[in-house]
Every structure is written in structure tokens, then in C-alpha cells.
C-alpha positions as CSV (number, residue, x, y, z in Angstrom):
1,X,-12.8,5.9,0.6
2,X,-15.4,4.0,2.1
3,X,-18.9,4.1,3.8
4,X,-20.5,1.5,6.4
5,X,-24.0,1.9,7.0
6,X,-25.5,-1.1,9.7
7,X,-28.1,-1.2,12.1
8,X,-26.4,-0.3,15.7
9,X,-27.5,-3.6,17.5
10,X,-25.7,-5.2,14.4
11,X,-22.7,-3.7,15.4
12,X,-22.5,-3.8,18.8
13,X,-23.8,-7.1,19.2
14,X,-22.1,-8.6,15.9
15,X,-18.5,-8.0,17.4
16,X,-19.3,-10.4,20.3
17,X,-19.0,-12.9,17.9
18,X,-15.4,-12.0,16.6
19,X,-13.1,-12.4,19.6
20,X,-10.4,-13.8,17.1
21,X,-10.4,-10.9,14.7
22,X,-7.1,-9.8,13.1
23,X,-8.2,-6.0,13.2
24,X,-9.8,-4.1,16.1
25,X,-10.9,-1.0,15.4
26,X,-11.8,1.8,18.5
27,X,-14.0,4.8,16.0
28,X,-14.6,8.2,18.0
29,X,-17.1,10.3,16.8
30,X,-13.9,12.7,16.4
31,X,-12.4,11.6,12.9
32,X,-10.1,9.6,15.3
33,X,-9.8,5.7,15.8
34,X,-7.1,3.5,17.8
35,X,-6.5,0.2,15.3
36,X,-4.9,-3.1,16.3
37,X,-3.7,-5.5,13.6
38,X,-2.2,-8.7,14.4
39,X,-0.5,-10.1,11.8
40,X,2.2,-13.1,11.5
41,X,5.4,-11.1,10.3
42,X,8.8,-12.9,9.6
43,X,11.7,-12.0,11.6
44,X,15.1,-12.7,11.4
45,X,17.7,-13.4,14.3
46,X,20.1,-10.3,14.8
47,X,19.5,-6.9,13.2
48,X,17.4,-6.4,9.8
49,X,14.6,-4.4,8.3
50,X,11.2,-5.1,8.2
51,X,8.2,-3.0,6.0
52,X,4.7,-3.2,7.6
53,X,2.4,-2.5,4.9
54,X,-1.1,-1.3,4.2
55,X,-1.5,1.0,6.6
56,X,-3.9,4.1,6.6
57,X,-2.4,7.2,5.4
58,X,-3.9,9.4,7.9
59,X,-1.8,7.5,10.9
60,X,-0.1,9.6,13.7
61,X,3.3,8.0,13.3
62,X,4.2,8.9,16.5
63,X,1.7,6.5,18.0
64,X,2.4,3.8,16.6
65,X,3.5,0.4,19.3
66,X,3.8,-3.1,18.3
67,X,4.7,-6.4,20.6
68,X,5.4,-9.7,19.6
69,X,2.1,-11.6,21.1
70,X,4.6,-14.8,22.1
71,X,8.4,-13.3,22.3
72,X,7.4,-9.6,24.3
73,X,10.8,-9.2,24.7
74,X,12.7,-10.8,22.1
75,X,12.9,-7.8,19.8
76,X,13.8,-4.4,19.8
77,X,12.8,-1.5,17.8
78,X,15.5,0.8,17.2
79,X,13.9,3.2,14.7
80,X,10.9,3.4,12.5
81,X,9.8,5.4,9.4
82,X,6.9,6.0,7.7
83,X,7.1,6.3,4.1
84,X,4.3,8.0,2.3
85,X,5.7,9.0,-0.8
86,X,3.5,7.2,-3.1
87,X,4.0,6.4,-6.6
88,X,3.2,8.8,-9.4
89,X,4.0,9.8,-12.5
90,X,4.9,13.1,-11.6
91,X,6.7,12.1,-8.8
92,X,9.0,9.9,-10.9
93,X,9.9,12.2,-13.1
94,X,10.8,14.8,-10.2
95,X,12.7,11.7,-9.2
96,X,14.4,11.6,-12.5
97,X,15.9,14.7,-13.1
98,X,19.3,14.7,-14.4
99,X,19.1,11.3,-15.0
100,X,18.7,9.2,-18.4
101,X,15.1,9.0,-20.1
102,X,13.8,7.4,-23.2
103,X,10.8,9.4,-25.0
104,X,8.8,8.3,-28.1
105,X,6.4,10.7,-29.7
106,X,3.3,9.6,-31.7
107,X,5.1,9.8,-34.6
108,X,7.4,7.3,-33.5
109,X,10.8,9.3,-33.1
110,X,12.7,8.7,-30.2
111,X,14.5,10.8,-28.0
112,X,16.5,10.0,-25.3
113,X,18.5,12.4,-22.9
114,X,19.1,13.3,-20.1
115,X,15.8,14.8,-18.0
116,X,16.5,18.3,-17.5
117,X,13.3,19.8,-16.2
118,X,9.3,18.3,-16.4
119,X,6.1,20.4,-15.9
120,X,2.5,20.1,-16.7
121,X,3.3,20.7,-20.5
122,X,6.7,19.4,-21.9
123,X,9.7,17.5,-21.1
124,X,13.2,19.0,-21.6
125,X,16.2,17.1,-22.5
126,X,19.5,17.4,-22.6
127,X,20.5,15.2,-25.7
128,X,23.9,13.4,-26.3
129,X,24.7,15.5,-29.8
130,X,21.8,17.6,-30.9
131,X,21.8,20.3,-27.5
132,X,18.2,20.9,-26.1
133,X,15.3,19.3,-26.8
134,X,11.6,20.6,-25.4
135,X,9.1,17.4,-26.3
136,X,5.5,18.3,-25.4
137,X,3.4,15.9,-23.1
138,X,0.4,15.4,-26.0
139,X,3.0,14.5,-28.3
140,X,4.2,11.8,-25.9
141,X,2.9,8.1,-26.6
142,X,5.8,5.9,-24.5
143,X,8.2,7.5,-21.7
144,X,10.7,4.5,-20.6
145,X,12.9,4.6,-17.7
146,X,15.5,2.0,-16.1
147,X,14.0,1.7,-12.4
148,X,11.7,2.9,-10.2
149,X,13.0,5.4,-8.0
150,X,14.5,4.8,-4.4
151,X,11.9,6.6,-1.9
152,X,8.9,5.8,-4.0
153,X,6.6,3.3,-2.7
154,X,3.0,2.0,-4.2
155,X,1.5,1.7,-0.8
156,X,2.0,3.4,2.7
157,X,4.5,1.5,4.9
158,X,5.8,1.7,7.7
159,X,9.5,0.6,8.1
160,X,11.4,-0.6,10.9
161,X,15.2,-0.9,11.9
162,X,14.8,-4.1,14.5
163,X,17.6,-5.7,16.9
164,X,15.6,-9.6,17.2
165,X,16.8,-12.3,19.5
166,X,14.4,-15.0,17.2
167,X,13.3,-16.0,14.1
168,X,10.6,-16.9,11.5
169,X,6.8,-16.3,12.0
170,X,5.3,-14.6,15.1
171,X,2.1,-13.1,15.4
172,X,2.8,-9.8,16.2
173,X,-0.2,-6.4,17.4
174,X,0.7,-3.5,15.8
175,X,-1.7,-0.6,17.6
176,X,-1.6,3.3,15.9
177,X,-4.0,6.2,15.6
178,X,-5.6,7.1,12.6
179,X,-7.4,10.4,11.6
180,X,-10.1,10.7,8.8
181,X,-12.3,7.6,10.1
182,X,-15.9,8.2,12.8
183,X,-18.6,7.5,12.9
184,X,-22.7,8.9,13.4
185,X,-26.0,7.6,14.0
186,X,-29.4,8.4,12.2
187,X,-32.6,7.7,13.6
188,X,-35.9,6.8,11.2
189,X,-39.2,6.8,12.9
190,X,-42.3,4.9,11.4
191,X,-45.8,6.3,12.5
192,X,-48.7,3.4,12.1
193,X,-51.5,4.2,9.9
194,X,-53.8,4.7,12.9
195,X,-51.0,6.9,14.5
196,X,-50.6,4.3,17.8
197,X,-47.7,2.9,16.9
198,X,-44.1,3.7,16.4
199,X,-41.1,1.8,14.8
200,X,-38.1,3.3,15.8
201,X,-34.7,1.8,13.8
202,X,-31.4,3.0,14.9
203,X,-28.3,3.2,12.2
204,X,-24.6,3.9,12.6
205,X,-22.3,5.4,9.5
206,X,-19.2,5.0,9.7
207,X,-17.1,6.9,7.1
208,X,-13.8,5.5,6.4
209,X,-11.0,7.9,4.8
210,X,-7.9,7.0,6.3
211,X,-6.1,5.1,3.1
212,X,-6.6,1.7,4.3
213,X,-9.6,-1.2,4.4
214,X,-10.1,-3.2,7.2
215,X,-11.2,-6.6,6.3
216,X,-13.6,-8.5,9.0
217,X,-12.8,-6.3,11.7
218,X,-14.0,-6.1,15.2
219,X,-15.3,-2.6,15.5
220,X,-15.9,-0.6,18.6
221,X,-17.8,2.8,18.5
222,X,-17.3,5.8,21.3
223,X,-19.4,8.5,21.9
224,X,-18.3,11.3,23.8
225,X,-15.3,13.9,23.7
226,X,-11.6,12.2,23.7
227,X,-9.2,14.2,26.0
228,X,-5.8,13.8,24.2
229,X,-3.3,15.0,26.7
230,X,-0.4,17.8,25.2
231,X,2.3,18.1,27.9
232,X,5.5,19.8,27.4
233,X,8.3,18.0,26.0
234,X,10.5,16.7,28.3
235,X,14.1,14.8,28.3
236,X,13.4,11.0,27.0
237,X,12.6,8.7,30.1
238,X,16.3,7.0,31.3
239,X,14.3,3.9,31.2
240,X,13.7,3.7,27.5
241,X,17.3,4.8,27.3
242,X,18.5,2.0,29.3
243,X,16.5,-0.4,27.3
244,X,17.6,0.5,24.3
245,X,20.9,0.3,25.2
246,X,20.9,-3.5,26.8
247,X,19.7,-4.9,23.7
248,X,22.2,-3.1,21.5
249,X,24.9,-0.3,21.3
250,X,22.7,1.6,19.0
251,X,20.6,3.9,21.8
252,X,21.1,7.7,23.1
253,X,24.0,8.4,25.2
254,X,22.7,10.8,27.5
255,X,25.6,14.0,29.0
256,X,25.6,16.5,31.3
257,X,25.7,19.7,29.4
258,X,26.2,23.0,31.8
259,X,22.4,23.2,32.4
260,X,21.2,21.3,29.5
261,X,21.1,17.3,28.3
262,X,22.6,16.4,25.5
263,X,21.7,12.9,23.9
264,X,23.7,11.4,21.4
265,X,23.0,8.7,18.9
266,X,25.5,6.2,18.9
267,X,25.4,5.3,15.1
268,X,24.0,6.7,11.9
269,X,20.8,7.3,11.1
């Protein structure tokens, strides 16, 4: 978590100044802010995988758009997911059950088994030739395990299934919405001595909680109420469809269904 405190004409004027800025940031004074990072990200020609990292925890996933500043078209995104599942030592162990552990106690005896259950208090085991074992967490001193487990991640990424017609480094503006980041001004008014003159000195805050710091960036504030239209959902647009589709046989096959649409994804997933 951070906090920004600057004087407002520092802010509004200061971002003049950074037209080249990696990061744009758009606060609202609704713990809502739209973020563009450009970044140089390595591609490869065909289809692969590619994990954007360091991004806030509090983003919409479902806003998220990215274009490749100098090939627009030369890539397509087939499918993104956000992993969030952050690394913990809880987590691993959840991770771990029924699989093989190695525990040493403070007095140096080691046990290892297989993890049967892990709470707040004990570890239990199921050993190779002695039955159950119960070893309490304060008698722990070293827990050892093979690997980290598959789905646990140190920072929030998002990860996406691309279909690219080019390769190596392009700079590439990734735009998403973030909660849990806005921003509010505080006024502090200085009476003279002889009570004829007044300093006025205007300050912004901007309270940053959404998981990720944004180095140098060019920051825009808006005042006001944001209108975020909710419309019904409705069948996915036949030209996204279509696009999908030219670049690779990997999109939504739409069918007539009595009344209904039926879309089908034409792989696994």
C-alpha cells in the first residue's frame, strides 16, 4: 500500500512534461482508475504463451485490452487468465496434500510421509512403516518439499494464449481497470498576522491499494461521478467471432439452436 501527497499544480502541470511515460494512470475519485502500460514483451511467431506480470490485484479482468503499438494486427489473443493465487505457506501445504513431505522437529528427528491433512496447529502424516503421525507446528524447525506447486504464483499475472504472425520485441499498451486506487484534495488556508492576507495551497492524495507500484507514471485525476454502463448480456458480436476465427481454427462456432444460440469452442480449454 501506498500514499501520494503533492501539490495539485504539481500534478497537473508535472505530467505535461512526461509525454513518453511507460504508465498512464486515469484516478477517479471513485476507487477506480483506467492504467496503460507499455512495455516491450517478446513474442514468438505461431502460437505460445506469454505471462504479463506485476499487475494490481484489484484489476477487473474483464477489462483488460492490449495492442501491439507497431504490428496492430499481427497477433491474436485467444484466451487470457488471471492468476491470483499467490504464494503462501498455507497455500502450499493445501497444495500438498497427499503428496510426499519432509519434517524436522527442533529436536532434530525427521519425519517424512505423506501430507495427510495441515491446520493452524499440526501436520499429519501418513508414514511409510510407523502408521499416523500428528507433528505440531511449534515443534517444527525445517518443512522440505520437492517443488513449488503448479497454480501458485509469487506475483499477480496475467496469462495469455496468443496466435502471433511476428517475433521478438514489440512495444506493446496493455490498458485495464483497477479498483482500490483515488484520489482527494485538502485545502490549508494561511491568515496574515494582520488578518489581510490569505495563502491558500491546494494538495491531492492519492491512495494507492491496488497490489501494484507504478514507477514514473503520467497520472491524470477526474473529478466527478463515472457512469459505468450494465446492459444485458447479449450473444458475442459475429465480428469478434469472425476474427477470431481468420487468424486461427481456435474461435466459437456459432448454431442455430430451436430459439437459442449455441457457441462452441473449437478446442480445449
Amino acid at each position: 500500500m501506498r500514499k501520494l501527497v503533492a501539490l495539485i499544480a504539481g500534478v497537473i502541470l508535472g505530467s505535461v512534461g512526461v509525454a513518453h511515460a511507460a504508465v498512464q494512470i486515469t484516478i477517479y475519485n471513485q476507487d477506480l482508475a483506467l492504467v496503460k502500460d507499455t512495455r516491450p514483451l517478446e513474442y514468438q511467431q505461431g502460437r505460445f504463451e506469454l505471462s504479463f506480470q506485476d499487475v494490481a490485484s484489484a484489476i477487473d479482468p474483464t477489462s483488460v485490452a492490449f495492442n501491439v503499438v507497431d504490428q496492430p494486427d499481427a497477433v491474436t489473443l485467444l484466451e487470457q487468465n488471471y492468476r491470483y493465487d499467490l504464494v503462501s505457506s498455507d497455500k502450499v501445504l493445501e497444495k500438498y496434500l497427499d503428496k510426499t513431505v519432509t519434517v524436522v522437529t527442533r529436536q532434530d528427528k525427521l519425519h517424512e510421509g505423506t501430507l495427510l491433512a495441515s491446520d493452524a496447529d499440526a501436520l499429519t502424516l501418513q508414514m511409510a512403516d510407523s502408521g499416523i503421525r500428528i507433528v505440531n507446528r511449534e515443534q517444527i524447525a525445517d518443512l522440505s518439499l520437492a517443488k513449488l506447486p503448479e497454480g501458485l504464483i509469487t506475483r499477480p499475472t496475467l496469462v495469455w494464449d496468443l496466435n502471433s504472425d511476428i517475433s521478438g520485441s514489440h512495444p506493446t499498451e496493455v490498458r485495464y481497470l483497477t479498483g482500490q486506487i483515488g484520489w482527494h484534495a485538502e485545502y490549508v488556508a494561511t491568515l496574515s498576522s494582520d488578518e489581510k492576507q490569505l495563502e491558500l495551497a491546494g494538495w491531492v492524495s492519492v491512495d494507492n491499494k491496488s497490489g501494484a507500484t507504478y514507477e514514473d507514471a503520467q497520472i491524470k485525476l477526474i473529478a466527478g461521478d463515472v457512469h459505468r454502463a450494465r446492459e444485458k448480456a447479449a450473444p458475442m458480436p459475429r465480428v469478434a467471432m469472425e476474427r477470431m476465427s481468420a487468424a486461427a481454427d481456435v474461435g466459437f462456432e456459432e448454431r442455430q439452436f430451436f430459439e437459442y444460440h449455441l457457441y462452441t469452442l473449437n478446442r480445449p480449454s
